[in-house]
Legacy VTK file of the C-alpha trace (Angstrom):
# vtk DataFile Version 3.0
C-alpha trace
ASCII
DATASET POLYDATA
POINTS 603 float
0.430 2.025 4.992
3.907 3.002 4.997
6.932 2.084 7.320
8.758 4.789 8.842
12.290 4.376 10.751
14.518 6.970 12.510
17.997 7.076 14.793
19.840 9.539 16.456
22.603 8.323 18.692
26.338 6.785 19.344
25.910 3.248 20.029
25.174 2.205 16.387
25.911 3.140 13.468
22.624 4.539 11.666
22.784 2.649 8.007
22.787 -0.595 10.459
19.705 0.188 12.323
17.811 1.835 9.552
18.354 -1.191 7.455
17.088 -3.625 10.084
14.198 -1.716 10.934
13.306 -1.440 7.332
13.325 -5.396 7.359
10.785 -5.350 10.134
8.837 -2.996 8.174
8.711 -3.991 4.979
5.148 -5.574 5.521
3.810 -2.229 5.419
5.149 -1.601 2.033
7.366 -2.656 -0.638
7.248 -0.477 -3.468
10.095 1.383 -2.741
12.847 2.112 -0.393
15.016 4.579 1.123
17.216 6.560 3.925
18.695 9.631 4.203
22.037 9.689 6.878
24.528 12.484 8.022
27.866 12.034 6.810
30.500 14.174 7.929
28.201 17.320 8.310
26.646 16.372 5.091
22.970 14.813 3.826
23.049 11.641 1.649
19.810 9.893 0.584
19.964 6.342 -0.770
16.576 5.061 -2.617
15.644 2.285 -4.605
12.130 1.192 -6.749
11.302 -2.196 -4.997
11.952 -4.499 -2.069
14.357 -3.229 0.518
17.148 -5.875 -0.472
17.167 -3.663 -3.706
17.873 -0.720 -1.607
20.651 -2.268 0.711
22.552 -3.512 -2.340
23.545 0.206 -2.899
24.710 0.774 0.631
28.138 1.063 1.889
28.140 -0.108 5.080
31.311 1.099 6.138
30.010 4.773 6.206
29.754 5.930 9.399
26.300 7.829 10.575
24.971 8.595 14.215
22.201 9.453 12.286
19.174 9.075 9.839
15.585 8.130 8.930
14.249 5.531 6.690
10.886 4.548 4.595
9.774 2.054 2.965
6.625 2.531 0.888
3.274 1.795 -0.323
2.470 3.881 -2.866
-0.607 6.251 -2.857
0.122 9.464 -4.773
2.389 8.510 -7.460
3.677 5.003 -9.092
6.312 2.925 -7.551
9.440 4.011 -8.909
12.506 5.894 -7.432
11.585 9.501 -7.851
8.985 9.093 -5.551
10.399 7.039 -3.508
10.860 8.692 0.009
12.566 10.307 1.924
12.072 13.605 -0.129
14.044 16.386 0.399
13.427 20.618 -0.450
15.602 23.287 0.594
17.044 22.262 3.846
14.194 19.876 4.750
14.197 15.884 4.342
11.741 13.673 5.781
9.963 10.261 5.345
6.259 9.559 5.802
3.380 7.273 6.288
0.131 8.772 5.643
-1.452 10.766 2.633
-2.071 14.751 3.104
-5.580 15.264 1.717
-4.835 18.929 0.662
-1.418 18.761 -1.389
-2.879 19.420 -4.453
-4.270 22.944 -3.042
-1.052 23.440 -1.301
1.298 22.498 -4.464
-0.327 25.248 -6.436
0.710 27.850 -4.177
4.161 26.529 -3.826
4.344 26.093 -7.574
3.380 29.985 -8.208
5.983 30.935 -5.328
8.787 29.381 -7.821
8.795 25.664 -6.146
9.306 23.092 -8.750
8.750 19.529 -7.851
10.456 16.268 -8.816
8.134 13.660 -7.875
4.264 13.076 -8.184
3.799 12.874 -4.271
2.260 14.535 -1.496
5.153 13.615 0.554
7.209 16.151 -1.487
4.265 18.827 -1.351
4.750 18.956 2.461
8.479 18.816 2.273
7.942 21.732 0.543
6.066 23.551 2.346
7.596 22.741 5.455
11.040 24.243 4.069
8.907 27.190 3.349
7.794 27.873 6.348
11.053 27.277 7.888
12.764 29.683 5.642
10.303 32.049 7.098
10.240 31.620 10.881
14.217 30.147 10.844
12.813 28.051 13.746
11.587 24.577 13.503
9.151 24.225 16.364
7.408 27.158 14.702
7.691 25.587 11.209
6.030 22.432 13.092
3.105 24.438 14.119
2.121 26.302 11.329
2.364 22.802 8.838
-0.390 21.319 11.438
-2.498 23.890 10.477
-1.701 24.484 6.998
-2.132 20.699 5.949
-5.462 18.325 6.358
-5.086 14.243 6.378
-2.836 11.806 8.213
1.021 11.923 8.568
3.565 10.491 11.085
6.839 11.545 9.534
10.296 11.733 10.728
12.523 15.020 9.782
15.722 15.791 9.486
16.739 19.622 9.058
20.177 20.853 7.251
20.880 23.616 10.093
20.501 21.057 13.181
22.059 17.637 12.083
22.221 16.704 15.329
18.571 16.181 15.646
15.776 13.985 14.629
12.567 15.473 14.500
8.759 14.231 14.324
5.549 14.452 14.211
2.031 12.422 14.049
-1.717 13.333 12.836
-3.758 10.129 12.633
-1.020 7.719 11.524
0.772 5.265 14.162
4.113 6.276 15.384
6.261 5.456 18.519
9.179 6.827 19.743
11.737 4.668 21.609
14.597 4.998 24.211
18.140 3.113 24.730
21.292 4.521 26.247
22.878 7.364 24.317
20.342 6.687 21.652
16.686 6.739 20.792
14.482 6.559 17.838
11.075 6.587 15.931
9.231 4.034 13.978
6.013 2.647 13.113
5.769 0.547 15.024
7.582 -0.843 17.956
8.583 -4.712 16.064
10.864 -2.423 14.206
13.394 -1.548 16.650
12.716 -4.067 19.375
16.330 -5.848 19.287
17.526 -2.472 20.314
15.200 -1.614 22.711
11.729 -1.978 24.253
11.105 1.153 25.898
8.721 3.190 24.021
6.146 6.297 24.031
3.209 6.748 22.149
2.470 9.984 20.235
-0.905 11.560 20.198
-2.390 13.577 17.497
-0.817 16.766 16.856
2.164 16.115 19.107
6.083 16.167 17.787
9.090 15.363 19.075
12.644 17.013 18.905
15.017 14.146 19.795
18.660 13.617 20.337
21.073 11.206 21.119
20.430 11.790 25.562
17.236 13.717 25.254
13.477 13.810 23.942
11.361 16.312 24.177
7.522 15.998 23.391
5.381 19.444 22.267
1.885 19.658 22.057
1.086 23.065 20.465
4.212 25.546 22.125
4.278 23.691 25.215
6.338 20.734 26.253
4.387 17.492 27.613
5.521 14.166 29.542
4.628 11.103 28.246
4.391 8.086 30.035
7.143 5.186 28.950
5.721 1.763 28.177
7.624 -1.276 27.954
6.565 -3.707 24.838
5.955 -7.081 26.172
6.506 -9.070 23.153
10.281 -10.688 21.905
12.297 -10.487 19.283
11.596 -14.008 18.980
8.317 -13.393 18.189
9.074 -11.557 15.185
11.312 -14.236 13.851
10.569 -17.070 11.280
11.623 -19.845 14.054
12.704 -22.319 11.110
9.508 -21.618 9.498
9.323 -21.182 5.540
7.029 -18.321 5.616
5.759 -16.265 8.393
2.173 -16.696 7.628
2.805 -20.555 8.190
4.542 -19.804 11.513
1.792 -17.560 12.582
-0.620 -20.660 11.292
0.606 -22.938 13.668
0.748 -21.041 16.656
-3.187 -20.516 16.923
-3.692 -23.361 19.329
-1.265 -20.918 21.598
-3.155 -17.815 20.767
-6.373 -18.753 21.478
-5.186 -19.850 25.189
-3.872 -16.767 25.511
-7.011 -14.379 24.675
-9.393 -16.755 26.356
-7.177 -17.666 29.673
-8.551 -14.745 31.736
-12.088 -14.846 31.149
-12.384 -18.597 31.979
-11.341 -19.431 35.781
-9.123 -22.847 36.279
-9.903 -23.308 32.420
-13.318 -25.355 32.604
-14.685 -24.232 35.846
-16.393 -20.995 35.329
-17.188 -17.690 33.109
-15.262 -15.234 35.379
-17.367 -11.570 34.935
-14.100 -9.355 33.730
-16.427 -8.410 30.262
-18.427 -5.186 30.275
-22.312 -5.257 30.657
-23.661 -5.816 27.601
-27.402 -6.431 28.822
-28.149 -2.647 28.729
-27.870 -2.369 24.976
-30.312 -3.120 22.725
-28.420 -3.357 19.710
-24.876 -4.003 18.382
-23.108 -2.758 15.380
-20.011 -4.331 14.361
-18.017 -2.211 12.427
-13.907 -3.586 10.665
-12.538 -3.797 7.608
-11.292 -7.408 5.733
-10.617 -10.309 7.858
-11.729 -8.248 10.829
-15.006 -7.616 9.122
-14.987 -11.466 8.752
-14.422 -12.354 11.931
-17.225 -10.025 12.714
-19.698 -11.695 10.724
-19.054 -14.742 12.759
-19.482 -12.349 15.679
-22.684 -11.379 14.529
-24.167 -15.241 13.956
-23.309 -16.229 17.392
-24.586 -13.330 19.131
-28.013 -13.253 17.715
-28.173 -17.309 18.193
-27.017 -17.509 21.892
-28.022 -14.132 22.885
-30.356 -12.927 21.793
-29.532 -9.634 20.369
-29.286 -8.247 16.924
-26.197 -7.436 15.283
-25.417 -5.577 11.834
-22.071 -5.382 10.316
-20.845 -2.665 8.893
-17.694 -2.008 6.652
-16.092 0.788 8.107
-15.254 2.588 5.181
-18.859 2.825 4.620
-19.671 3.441 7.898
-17.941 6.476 8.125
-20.286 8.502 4.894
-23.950 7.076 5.287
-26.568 7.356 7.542
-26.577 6.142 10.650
-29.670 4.916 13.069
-27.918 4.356 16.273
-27.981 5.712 19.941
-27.176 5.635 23.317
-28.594 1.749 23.558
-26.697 0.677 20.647
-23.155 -0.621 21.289
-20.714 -0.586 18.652
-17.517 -2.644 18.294
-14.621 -1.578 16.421
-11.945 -4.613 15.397
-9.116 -3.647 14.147
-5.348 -6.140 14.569
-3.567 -3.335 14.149
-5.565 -0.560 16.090
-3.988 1.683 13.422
-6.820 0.921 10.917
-7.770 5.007 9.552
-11.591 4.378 8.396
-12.210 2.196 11.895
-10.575 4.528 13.790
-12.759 7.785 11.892
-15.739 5.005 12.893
-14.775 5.796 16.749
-15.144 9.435 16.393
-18.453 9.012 14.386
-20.367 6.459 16.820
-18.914 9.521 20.154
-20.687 12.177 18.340
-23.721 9.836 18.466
-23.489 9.387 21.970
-22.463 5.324 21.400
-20.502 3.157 23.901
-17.438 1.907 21.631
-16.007 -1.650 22.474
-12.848 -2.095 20.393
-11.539 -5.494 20.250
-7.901 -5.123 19.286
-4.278 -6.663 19.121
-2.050 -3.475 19.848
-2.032 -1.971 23.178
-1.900 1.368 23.299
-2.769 1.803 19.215
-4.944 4.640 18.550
-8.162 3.067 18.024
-7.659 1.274 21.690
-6.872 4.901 23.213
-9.844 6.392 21.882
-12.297 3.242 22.858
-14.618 3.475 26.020
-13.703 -0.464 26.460
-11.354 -2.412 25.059
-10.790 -6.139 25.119
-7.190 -7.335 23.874
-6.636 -10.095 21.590
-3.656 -12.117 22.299
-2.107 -13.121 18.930
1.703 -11.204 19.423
3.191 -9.690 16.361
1.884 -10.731 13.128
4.300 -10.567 10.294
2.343 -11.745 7.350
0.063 -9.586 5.708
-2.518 -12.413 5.044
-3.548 -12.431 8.830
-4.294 -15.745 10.553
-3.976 -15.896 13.977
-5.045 -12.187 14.594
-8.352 -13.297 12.739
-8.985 -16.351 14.793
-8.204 -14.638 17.973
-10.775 -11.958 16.858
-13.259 -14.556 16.725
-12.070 -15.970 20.157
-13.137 -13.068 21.717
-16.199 -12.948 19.705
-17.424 -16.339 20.961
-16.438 -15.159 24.193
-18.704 -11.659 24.405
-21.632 -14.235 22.633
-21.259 -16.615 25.908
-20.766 -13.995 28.367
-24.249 -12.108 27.030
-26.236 -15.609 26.790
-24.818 -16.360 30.342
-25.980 -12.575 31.856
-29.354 -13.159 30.187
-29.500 -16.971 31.644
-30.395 -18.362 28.200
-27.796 -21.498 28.724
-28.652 -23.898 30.707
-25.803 -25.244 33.476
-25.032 -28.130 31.450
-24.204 -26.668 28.213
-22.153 -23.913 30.125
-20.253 -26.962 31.430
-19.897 -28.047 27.923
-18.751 -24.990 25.927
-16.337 -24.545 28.824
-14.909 -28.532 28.640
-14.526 -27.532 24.817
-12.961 -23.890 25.342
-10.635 -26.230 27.337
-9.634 -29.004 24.476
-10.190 -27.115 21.361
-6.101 -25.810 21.055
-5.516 -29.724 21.166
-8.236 -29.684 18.152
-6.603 -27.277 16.786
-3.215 -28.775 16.703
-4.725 -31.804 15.211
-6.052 -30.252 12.385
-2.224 -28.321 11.785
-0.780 -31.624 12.025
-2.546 -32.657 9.197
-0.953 -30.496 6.895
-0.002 -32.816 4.585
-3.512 -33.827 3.350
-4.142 -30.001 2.525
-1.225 -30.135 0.461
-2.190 -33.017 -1.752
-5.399 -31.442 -2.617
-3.363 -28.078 -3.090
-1.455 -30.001 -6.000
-4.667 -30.918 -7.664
-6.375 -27.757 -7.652
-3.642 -24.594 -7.716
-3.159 -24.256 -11.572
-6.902 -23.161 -11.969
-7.487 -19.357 -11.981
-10.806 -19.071 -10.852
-12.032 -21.048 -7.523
-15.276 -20.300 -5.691
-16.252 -20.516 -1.870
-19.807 -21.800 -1.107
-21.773 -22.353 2.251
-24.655 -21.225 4.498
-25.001 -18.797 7.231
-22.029 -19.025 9.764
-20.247 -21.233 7.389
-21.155 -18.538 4.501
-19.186 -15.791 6.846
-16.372 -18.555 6.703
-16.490 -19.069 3.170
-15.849 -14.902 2.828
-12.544 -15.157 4.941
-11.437 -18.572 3.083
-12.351 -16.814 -0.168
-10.043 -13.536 0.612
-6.992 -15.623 2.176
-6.884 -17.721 -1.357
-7.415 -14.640 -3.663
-4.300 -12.394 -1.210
-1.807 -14.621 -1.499
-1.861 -16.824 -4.620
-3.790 -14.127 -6.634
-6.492 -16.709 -7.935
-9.476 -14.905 -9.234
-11.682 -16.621 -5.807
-15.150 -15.486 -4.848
-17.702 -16.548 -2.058
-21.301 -17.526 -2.320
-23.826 -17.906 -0.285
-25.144 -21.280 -1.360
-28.638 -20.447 -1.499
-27.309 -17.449 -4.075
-26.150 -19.908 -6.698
-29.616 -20.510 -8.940
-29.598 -16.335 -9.147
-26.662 -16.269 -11.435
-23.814 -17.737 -9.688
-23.900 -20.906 -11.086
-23.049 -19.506 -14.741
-20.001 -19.503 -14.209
-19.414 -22.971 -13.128
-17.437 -25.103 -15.608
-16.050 -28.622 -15.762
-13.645 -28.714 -13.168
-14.173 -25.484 -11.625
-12.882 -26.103 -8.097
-15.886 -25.414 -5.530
-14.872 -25.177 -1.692
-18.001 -26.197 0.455
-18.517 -25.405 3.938
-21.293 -28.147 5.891
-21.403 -27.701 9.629
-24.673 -26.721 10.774
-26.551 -29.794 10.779
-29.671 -27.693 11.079
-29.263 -26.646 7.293
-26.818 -29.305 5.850
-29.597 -30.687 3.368
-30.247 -27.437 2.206
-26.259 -26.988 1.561
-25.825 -30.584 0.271
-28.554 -29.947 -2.569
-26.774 -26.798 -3.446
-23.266 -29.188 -3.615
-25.282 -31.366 -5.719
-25.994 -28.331 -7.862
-22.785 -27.342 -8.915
-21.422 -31.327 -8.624
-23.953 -31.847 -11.347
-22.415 -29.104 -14.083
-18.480 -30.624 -13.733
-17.685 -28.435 -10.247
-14.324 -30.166 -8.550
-16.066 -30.228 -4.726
-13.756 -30.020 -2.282
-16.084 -30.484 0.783
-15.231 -29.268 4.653
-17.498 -30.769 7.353
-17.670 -31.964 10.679
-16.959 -35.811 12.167
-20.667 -35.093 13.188
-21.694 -34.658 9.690
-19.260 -36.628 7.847
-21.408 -38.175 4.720
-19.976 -40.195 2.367
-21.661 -40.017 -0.763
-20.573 -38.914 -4.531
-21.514 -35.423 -4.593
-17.837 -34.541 -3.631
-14.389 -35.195 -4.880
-12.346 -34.542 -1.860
-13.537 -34.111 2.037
-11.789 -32.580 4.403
-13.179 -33.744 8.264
-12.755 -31.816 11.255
-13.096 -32.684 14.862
-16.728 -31.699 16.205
-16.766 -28.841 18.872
-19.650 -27.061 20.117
-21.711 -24.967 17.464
-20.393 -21.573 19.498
-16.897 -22.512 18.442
-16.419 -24.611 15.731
-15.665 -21.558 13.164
-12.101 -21.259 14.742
-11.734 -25.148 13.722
-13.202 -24.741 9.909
-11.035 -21.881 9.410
-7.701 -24.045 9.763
-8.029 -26.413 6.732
-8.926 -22.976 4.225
-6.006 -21.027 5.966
-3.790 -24.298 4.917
-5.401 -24.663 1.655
-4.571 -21.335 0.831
-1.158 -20.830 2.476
0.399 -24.429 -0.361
-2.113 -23.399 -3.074
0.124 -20.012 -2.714
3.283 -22.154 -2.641
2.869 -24.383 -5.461
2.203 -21.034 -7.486
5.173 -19.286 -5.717
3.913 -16.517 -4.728
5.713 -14.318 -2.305
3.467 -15.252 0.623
4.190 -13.201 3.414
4.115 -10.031 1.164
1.587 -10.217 -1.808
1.963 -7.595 -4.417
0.272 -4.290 -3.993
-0.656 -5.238 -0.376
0.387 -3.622 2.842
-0.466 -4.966 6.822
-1.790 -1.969 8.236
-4.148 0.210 6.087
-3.572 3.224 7.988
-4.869 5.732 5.060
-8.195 6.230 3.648
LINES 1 604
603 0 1 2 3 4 5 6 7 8 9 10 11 12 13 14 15 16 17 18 19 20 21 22 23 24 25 26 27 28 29 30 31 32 33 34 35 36 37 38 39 40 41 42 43 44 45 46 47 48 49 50 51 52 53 54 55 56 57 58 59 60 61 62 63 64 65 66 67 68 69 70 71 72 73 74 75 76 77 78 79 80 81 82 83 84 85 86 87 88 89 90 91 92 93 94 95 96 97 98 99 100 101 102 103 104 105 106 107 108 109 110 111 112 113 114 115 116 117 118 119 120 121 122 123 124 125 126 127 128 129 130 131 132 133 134 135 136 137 138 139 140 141 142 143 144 145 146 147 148 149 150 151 152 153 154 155 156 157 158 159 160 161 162 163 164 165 166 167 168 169 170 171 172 173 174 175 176 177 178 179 180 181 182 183 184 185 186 187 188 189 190 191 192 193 194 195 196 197 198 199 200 201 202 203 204 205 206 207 208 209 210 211 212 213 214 215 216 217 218 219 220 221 222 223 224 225 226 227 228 229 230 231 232 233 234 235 236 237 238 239 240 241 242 243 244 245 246 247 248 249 250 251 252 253 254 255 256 257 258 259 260 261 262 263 264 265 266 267 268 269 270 271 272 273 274 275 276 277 278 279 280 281 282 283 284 285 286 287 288 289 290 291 292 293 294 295 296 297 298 299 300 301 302 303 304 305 306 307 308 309 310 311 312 313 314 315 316 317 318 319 320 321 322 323 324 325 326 327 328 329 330 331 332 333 334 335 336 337 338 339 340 341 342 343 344 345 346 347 348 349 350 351 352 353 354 355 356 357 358 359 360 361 362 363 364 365 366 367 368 369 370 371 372 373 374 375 376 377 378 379 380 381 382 383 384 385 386 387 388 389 390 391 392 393 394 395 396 397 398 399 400 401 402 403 404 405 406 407 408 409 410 411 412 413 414 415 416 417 418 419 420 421 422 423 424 425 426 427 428 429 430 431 432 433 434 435 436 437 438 439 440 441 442 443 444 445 446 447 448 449 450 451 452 453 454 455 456 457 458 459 460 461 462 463 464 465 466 467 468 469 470 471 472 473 474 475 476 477 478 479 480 481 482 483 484 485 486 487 488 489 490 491 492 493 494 495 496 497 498 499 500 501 502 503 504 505 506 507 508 509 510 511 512 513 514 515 516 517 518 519 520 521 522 523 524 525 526 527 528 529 530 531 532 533 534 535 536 537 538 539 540 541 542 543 544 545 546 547 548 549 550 551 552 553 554 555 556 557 558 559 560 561 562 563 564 565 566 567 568 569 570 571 572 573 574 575 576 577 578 579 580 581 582 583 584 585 586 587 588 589 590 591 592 593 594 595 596 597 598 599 600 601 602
């Protein structure tokens, strides 16, 4: 969950870079802050409790460093203050890390009865520790390196820095993300590669188990004693695309380019954009089951998933919460197909979900945003979303591009198993074609979502109501509002209300109804009426198709019809809005909402 930085070279001066790639980072975590540099011959750590302006306030600039690493945290073990802040440093050993070692506790009693004190709560410091210690031993650090793999159980990318070898940047990786990058006389490590892309874009991945000893001209990868190549990749995104582009917030930049997005993901499945399904998906006919298994938004977006699969094709679908996932039983085998979402492909219990459904002899599908991220290495298939970086921790376009592809494995089963007719292929296609134009019409609206933002953000408790695929819609709407502007909002399914729910409905408790499937809108509308009838402040979202205008409501948001297989990615746009100026009028920090962190990359 943390952010990790690190520099070695002579084209920059390390406080600079460390800095700047801190910025990038800081979506991962803002607890805390730090860096540790060489200065003439000499270690010098800088940390701060807080956001990483807090931090740079206390840094003299004109030091001169060729190099350094940097963290900027989450916290986990330990509260948020400067002792245990990172980087740590025992003996002759200083490093930063992003993961959590699941042992430290059994590993910081036998440092403490060897006569190690510590100064900080964290694990962090336990395997500083005990990687001075075993470095004191073996005065050799690739040794050192080897033994702390198998001395210490959990998930750590961490960058190093050793007192006898300051001209040298160590690190290593177990199960948390970390890349290490190459420019001219310089390199370095980081998170991930949005960190250090104005410097360069020429990167390596890390697997488990593997460290690096870098310099300024050289890198070096080990696996074990022995020294691997790894194949250089070259990041296709832009620093633009990790810029606000005159945006306010990055969540309302990433908002607005969805029309964009969902081109992107959808462009090479679709031939000449209307004129046919081109057959570049995997086979899905030969399973007889699917399991869907995220966490959050991704789990969202996989409840849509799961509606529009078993209505077009056919096939049942259960959703699982990876976390969960990971400790129960499981009935699944070699005919059941699971698929693993994950924006980051960094995501710890999906990727432990990987492992699990291999051992059960499962095909693993993993729909994800990050080539080359450890849950898409480890997949049988993978299908890439197309959103680009994503900044804000609230994800929006990553979501709706999750349900692109979705929509897009629903059609491509239905068409395999010739339950569509050639007409209503034509038609989702024509629609596939206009809906970013739908899209943008609903964004350029933005105005109306503000004006029923002002009349509804100073209430503390707001709840999310609909049926079925508009139920799964009211779950993401429901976690956007209650991430960002901290409002105390929950999701229903409408048919739920009479079994409790509806206790807690007061005069002018705002209510957020979803009405799209005209098969069930009655059933939904009576519901409405329900809550309408005991002072609820309705704030209605339906379709042109289904547009009623009656009193049960007190505002109505209308959006532009599509077909049934891909209206979700037009419903979502007026809660993502509604939630993005709710969160403004309370000012909230939007793009990073406390206690929150992009990638959950730990257990």
């Amino acid at each position: 969950m943390c952010g990790i930085i690190g520099y070695i070279g002579k084209k920059y001066n390390a406080l600079n870079v460390l800095i700047k790639g801190l910025e990038r980072l800081e979506y991962r975590g803002y607890d805390s802050a730090g860096i540790a540099f060489i200065e003439n011959n000499n270690l010098k750590i800088i940390k701060e409790k807080g956001k990483i302006s807090n931090l740079k306030s206390n840094i003299d600039f004109s030091v001169k460093s060729n190099l350094g690493i940097g963290h900027t945290r989450w916290a986990t073990h330990g509260v948020a203050n400067k002792e245990n802040s990172h980087p740590h440093r025992v003996g002759k050993i200083t490093i930063v890390h992003n993961g959590i070692i699941e042992n430290y506790d059994e590993i910081k009693k036998e440092l403490i009865k060897d006569g190690v004190s510590f100064k900080s709560e964290t694990d962090t410091e336990v395997a500083c520790a005990l990687l001075n210690k075993l470095y004191s031993e073996t005065k050799d650090i690739n040794k050192s390196l080897n033994l702390f793999k198998q001395k210490v159980k959990g998930a750590y990318a961490m960058g190093i820095i050793c007192d006898d070898d300051i001209n040298t940047l160590y690190a290593i990786k177990n199960k948390s993300p970390l890349v290490v990058a190459f420019g001219e006389d310089e390199n370095f490590i980081a998170s991930d590669v949005p960190a250090i892309l104005e410097f360069t874009n020429k990167y390596i991945t890390l697997d488990d188990g593997e460290f690096v000893k870098i310099k300024s001209n050289n890198v070096i990868c080990f696996k074990d004693d022995k020294i691997i190549n790894k194949k250089i990749r070259t990041f296709d995104g832009t620093t633009e695309s990790i810029e606000k582009n005159g945006y306010e917030h990055f969540m309302l930049k990433e908002i607005f380019e969805q029309p964009e997005v969902f081109k992107k993901t959808v462009s090479e499945y679709i031939e000449n954009g209307t004129e046919s399904l081109i057959n570049k998906m995997p086979d899905f006919t030969k399973y007889s089951s699917i399991k869907i298994v995220a966490c959050g938004s991704a789990m969202h977006a996989g409840y849509i998933g799961k509606s529009l699969i078993e209505e077009f094709a056919d096939v049942p679908v259960d959703v699982e919460i990876a976390s969960e996932f990971r400790y129960k039983k499981l009935f699944i085998d070699k005919n059941t197909l699971i698929i693993l979402i994950s924006q980051s492909g960094e995501t710890a219990d999906t990727l432990a979900a990987v492992e699990i459904a291999k051992k059960n002899n499962c095909d693993t599908l993993g729909i994800i945003n990050v080539k080359e991220s450890s849950i898409a290495r480890n997949c049988d298939i993978v299908l890439y979303t197309k959103a680009g970086s994503e900044i804000a921790v609230a994800t929006t376009k990553a979501y709706s591009a999750q349900v692109a592809m979705l929509s897009l494995i629903a059609l491509n089963i239905a068409n395999s198993k010739k339950l569509l007719n050639k007409n209503e292929i034509k038609e989702i296609l024509t629609e596939i074609k206009n809906l970013p134009i739908k899209i943008q019409s609903l964004l350029d609206r933005k105005d109306e979502f503000k004006d029923i933002a002002k009349k509804i953000y100073k209430n503390n408790d707001v709840f999310f109501i609909g049926r079925n695929v508009d139920y799964s819609l009211c779950m993401e709407g429901s976690l956007k509002l209650k991430e960002i502007s901290y409002i105390n909002s929950q999701a229903y399914a409408a048919g739920e209300l009479k079994h409790g729910t509806i206790s807690l409905i007061e005069d002018g408790t705002p209510v957020i109804s979803i009405v799209t499937n005209e098969n069930i809108a009655d059933k939904t509308i009576s519901n409405i009426k329900e809550v309408k009838s005991r002072g609820a402040n309705v704030i209605l979202i339906t379709t042109e198709k289904l547009n009623v205008n009656s009193d049960f409501y007190d505002e109505k948001v209308v959006v532009p019809n599509t077909h049934s297989l891909l209206q979700p990615l037009l419903t979502i746009i007026p809660l993502q809005l509604l939630s993005y100026e709710i969160a403004k009028l309370r000012d909230c920090n939007i793009d990073k909402p406390k206690n929150l962190a992009k990638s959950v990359t730990v257990e």
